[in-house]
N, C-alpha and C positions, 0 to 999 in steps of 0.2 A: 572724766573730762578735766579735772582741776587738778593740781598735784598739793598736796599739803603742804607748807614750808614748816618752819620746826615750833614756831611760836603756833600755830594751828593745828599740829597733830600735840602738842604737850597742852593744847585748853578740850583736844580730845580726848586724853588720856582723864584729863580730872574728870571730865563728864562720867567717864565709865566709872571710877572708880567710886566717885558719888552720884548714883543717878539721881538721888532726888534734889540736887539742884542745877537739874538738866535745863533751867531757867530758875532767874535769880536778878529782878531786876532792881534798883536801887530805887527807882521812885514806889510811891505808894501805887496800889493795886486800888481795885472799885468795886461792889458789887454791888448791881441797883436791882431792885425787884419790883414790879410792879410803877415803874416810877420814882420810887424812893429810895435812895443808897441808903443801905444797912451799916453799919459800923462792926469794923473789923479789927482785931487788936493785930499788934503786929505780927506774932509767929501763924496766925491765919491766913497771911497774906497770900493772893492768887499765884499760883506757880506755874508753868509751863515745863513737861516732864517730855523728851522726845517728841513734841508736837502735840500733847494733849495738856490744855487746860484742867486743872487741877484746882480746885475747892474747896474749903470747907466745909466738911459733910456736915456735923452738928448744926452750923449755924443753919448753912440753905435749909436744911429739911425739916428743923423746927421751925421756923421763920412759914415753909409751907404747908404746917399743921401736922409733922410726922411726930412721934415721941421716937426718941432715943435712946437706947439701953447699951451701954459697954462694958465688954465684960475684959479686966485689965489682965487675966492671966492668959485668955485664948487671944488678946487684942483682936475680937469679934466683935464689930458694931450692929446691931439689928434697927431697924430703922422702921415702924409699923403705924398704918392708918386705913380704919376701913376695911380690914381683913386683906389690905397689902402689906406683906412681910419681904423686907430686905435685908440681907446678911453680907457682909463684908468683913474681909480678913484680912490686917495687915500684911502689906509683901506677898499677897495672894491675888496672883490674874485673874482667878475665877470667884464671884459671887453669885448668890444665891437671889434669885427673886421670886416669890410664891412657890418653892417649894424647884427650882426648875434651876439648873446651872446657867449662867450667864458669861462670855467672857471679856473682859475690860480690856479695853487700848492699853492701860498703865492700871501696875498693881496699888490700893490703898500706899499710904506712907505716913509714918507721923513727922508732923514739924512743931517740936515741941510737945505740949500736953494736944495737941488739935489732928485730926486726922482729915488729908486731903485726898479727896476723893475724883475720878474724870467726869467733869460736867457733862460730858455728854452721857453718860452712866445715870446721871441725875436727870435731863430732860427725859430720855427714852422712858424711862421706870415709873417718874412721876407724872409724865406726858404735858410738863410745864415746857414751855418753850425757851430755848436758852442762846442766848450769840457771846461773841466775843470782840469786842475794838482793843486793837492790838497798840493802838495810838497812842488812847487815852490810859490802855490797861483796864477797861471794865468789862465785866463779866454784865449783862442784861438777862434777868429772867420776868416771863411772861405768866403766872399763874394759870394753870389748865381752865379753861372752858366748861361752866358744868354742862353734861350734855342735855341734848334736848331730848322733849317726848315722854310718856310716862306721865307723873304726878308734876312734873318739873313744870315751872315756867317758864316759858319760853322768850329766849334772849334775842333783844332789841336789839336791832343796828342802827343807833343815831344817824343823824343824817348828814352828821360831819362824815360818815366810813361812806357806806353802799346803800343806795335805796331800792329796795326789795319792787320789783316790777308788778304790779296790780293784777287782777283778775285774767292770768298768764298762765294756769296749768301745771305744767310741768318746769316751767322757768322760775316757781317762787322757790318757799324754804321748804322742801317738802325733807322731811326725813323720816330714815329708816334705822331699825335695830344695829347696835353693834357702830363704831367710831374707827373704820377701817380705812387709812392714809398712808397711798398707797407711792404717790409720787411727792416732788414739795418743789415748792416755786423758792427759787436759791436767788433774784436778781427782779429788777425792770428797769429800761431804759424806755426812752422813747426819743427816739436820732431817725434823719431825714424823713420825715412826718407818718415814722412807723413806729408803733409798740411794740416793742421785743420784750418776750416772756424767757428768762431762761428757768429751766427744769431738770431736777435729777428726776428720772423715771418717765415712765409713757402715759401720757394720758389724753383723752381725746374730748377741747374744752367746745362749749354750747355756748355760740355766740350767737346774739341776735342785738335787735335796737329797739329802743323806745320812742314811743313819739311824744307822748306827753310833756316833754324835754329832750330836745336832742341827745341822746346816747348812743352808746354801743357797747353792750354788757359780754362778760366775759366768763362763764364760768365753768370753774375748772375740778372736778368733782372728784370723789376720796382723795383731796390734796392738801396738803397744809404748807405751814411757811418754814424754810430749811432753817438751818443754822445761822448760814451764811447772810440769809435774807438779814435778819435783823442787823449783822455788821456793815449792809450799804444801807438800808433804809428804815426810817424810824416806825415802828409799828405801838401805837397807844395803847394804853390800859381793855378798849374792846378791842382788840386784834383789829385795828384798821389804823388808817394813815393815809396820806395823799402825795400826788408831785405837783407842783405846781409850773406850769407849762407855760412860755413869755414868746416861745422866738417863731411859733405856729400858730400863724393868724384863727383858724377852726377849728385848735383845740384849749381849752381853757384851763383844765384839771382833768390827773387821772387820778383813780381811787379804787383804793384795793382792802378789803377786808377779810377777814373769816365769818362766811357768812353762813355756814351751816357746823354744825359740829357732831352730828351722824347723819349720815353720815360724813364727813370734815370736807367742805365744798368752800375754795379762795375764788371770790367773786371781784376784777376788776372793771371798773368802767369810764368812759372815755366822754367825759363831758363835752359838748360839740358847744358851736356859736352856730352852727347850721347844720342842715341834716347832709348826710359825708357818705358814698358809696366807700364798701370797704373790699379788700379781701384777706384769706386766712390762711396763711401759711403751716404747715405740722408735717411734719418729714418724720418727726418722734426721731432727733436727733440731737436733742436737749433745748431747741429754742425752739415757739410758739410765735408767730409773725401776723401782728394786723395790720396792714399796711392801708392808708387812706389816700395816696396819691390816686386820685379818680378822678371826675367829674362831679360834682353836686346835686343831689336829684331833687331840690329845689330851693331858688325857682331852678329852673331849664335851661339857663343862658350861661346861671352863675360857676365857675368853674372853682377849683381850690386856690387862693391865693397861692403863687408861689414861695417856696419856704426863703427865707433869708439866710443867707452861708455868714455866717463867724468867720471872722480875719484871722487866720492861721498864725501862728508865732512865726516871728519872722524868719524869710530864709533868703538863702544865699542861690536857690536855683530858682529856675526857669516862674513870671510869675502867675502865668497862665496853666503850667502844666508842674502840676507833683510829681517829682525825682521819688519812687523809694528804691532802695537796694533791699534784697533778699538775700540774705549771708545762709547758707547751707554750710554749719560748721563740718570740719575735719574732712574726708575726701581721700582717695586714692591711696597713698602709700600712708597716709595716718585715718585708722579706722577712727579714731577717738576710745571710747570708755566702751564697758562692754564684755561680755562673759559667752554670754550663747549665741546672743545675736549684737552685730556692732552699734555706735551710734550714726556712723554716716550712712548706715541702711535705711535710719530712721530718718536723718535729719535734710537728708533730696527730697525725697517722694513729697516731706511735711513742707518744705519751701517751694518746689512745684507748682503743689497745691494752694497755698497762696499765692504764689504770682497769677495763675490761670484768673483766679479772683479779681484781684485787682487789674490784670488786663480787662474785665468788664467794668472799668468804671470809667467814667467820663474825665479826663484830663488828670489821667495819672499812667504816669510811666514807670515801668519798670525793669529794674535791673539786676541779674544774678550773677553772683559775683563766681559760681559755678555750676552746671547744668550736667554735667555728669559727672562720674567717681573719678574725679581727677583733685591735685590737690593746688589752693591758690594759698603763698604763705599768707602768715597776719598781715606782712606787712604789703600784699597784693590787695588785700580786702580792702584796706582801709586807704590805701591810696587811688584804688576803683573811685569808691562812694567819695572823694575829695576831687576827685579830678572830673566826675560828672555831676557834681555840683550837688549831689541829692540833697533833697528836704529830709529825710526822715530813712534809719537804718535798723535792723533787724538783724538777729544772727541768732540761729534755730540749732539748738542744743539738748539734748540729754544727759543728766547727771550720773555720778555714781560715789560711792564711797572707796578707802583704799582695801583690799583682799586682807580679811582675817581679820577686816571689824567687828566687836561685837552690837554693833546699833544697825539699824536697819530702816532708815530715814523712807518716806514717799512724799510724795508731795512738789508740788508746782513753783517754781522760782522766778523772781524777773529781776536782773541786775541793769544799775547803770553804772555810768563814774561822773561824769560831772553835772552839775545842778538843774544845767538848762536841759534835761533827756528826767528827770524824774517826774514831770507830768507824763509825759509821755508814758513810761516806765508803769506808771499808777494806772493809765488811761487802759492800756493793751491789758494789765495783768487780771485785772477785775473782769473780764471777758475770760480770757485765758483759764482762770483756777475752773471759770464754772463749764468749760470746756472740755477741761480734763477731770471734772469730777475727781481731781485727787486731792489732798490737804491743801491749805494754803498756807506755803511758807515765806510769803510773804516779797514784798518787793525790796531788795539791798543793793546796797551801794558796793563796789567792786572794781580794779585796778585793771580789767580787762585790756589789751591791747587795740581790741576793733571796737570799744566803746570808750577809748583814750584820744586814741589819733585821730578817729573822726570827726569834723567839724559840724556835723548839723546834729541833732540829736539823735541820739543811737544806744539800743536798750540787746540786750541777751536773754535770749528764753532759754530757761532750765523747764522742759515740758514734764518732765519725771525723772524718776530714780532708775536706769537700766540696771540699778545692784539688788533693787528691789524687785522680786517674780513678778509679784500685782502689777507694778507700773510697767514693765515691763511688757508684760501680757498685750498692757490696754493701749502702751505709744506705738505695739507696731499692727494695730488693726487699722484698716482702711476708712472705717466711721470714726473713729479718735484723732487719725491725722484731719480727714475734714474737717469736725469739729474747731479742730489749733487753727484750722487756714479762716474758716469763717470768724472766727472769735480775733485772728491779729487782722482782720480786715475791717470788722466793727470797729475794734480798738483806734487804727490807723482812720476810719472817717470821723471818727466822734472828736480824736485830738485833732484834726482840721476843719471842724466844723462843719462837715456835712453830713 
């Protein structure tokens, strides 16, 4: 989709020739553990290697009770606690964990006397929980859960996380043999007086309510909390944390914990001011939906307060009715990017599919700037979305790299160019990465033409890499494109307030 100019393909060139400062940021890096940032000398510092967060292995893994033995002629690290043995080999994709090959995102590297290692290599093995804030530049890790049952005592959930339902049966903490986590909660919102659960993996949650306090309990069973979770939401030293809810008159707080840990059960729940009919959404298409717009079932008369709509940033269209435009990049005689299959194959069907959406909504209009394989230039697009006045502009893309790369990039993008489009930009992308379950690379800024010339704000989705198989594979299935259409349609209500 992008053509490289010369100063872009020569900071390309150095990347390959030195991958290990494949990132290389000039501010100081973070690593908090438990709460507490660790001190890090400088050649330790956090790296980012082709998209993987990189470590230092010594510190984190003594810091979480491992011993460390290096051997300087093999530059082999063993790493051992509990009769778990970890081997890792400089410049070596593949390590060793209890005896069994494993294979890494990015091979070890040393910087300096320190060897940095892929964090996620570190959560998976140690079963510590780990995120990353690309903002701040900190690495968060969670120390594992010891588990429950046996000689163990059994771990408390304060009553700042989840309160365990009473004499319930099969709704308490019951646990079984084995810590088997099968799916992970990546996200929570809660927009137009619904909780949205997103999820990598299927799982099928046990909701019910309580009366002793108005609730509505959520639990979501062999699950735990992703990567990703911890980079939008704060989770405390007991694996729990809260949102706190202002603009929905009958809900107060939701709260979400790890409330079992074999088997590994994330229990949310929906603090009420009244008791709330609900219902439950699971398509097992990565979002989880309890929706409480209903009636109240008591008393009998009382209905839900209507939700209050947030003042949209200002626009220049219609002020009763949402303008968005749908951009289906490239088209007709310009396929765009692409090898087996093109991008404008991928990039109709996926704007379509959002529009079809958003014509279900109440007072939003919209508009495609083309509806079939025909081609509108940039400068048709952007003079469309200015002359009908739109609130808010879109343009649905697929990435790729140039032929005879040696990098092989995946992962989710969202561009803007000018200041007043990077809420927005922020708003759509954080639905989007968990959409496409591919990496997230993050929200940047970019000289685009249909996000230059347009005057309301206006954002580019890079969905994936078409140079990469995997992404490839997963932007031209039919449940992936939904997924983009539902996730830039979340996006587009949450940044207007509804």
């Amino acid at each position: 989709m992008k053509k490289f100019g010369f100063l872009a393909l020569l900071l390309l060139l150095l990347v390959l020739v030195h991958p290990g400062t494949g990132y290389a940021d000039s501010a100081e890096t973070h690593i908090n553990l438990d709460g507490n940032d660790l001190k890090i000398s400088k050649e330790a510092q956090v790296q980012i290697v082709n998209g993987s967060v990189m470590v230092p292995l010594r510190l984190v893994t003594e810091q979480l009770g491992y011993t460390v033995k290096w051997d300087n002629v093999t530059k082999t690290a063993t790493i051992e606690q509990k009769g778990t043995t970890l081997k890792l080999i400089v410049n070596n994709a593949m390590a060793e964990a209890s005896g069994k090959q494993v294979k890494l995102d990015n091979p070890p590297f040393l910087s300096g006397n320190t060897t940095l290692v892929p964090l996620r290599f570190v959560g998976e093995q140690t079963g510590t929980t780990v995120g990353w804030d690309n903002v701040t530049k900190t690495v968060y890790l969670t120390s594992p859960v010891p588990e429950i049952g046996g000689s163990e005592p059994e771990i408390t959930v304060p009553d700042t996380s989840v309160t365990a339902p009473s004499d319930n049966g099969s709704n308490g903490n019951t646990t079984t043999d084995g810590n088997t986590s099968t799916a992970a909660v990546t996200n929570l919102s809660f927009i137009d007086n619904k909780l949205i659960i997103a999820m990598n993996g299927s799982v099928t949650p046990n909701v019910f309510t309580m009366t002793d306090k108005d609730r509505i309990v959520v639990d979501l069973p062999n699950t735990s909390f992703g990567d990703s979770f911890h980079q939008n939401l704060s989770v405390g030293k007991n694996q729990s944390g809260q949102l706190t809810i202002t603009e929905y008159p009958n809900v107060s707080t939701i709260r979400y914990s790890l409330f079992s840990s074999s088997p590994s059960t994330i229990r949310i729940v929906i603090d009420l001011n009244s008791a709330n009919n609900y219902s439950v959404t699971n398509a097992n298409d990565g979002l989880i939906i309890v929706d409480l717009n209903g009636t109240s079932t008591t008393p009998p008369a009382t209905t839900v307060p209507e939700v209050p709509v947030t003042t949209p940033p200002p626009s220049t269209g219609n002020t009763d009715k949402k303008i968005i435009v749908i951009d289906a990049g490239h088209g007709g005689k310009d396929p765009g990017t692409g090898s087996n299959r093109k991008e404008k194959d991928f990039t109709l069907p996926t704007a379509l599919k959002i529009a079809e959406l958003l014509k279900k909504e109440p007072n939003i209009e919209v508009v495609l700037t083309r509806s079939d394989d025909t081609y509108p230039t940039l400068q048709d697009r952007s003079n469309l979305a200015n002359k009908v006045k739109a609130d808010l502009f879109i343009s649905v893309h697929a990435n790729s790299i140039p032929v005879g790369s040696k990098s092989n990039p995946s992962g989710t993008e969202t561009y803007y160019t000018r200041k007043d489009s990077l809420l927005f930009a922020q708003t759509v992308h954080k639905y989007l990465t968990v959409a496409t379950g591919l990496q997230d690379r993050g929200v940047r800024q970019a000289n685009y033409h249909v996000t230059r010339e347009t005057k309301m704000p206006a954002i580019l989705l890079e969905c994936g890499y078409l140079s990469n198989t995997k992404d490839e594979a997963l932007l031209f299935t039919v449940d992936v494109q939904n997924r983009i259409a539902e996730a830039v349609v979340l996006g587009i209500k949450e940044y207007l307030g509804r």
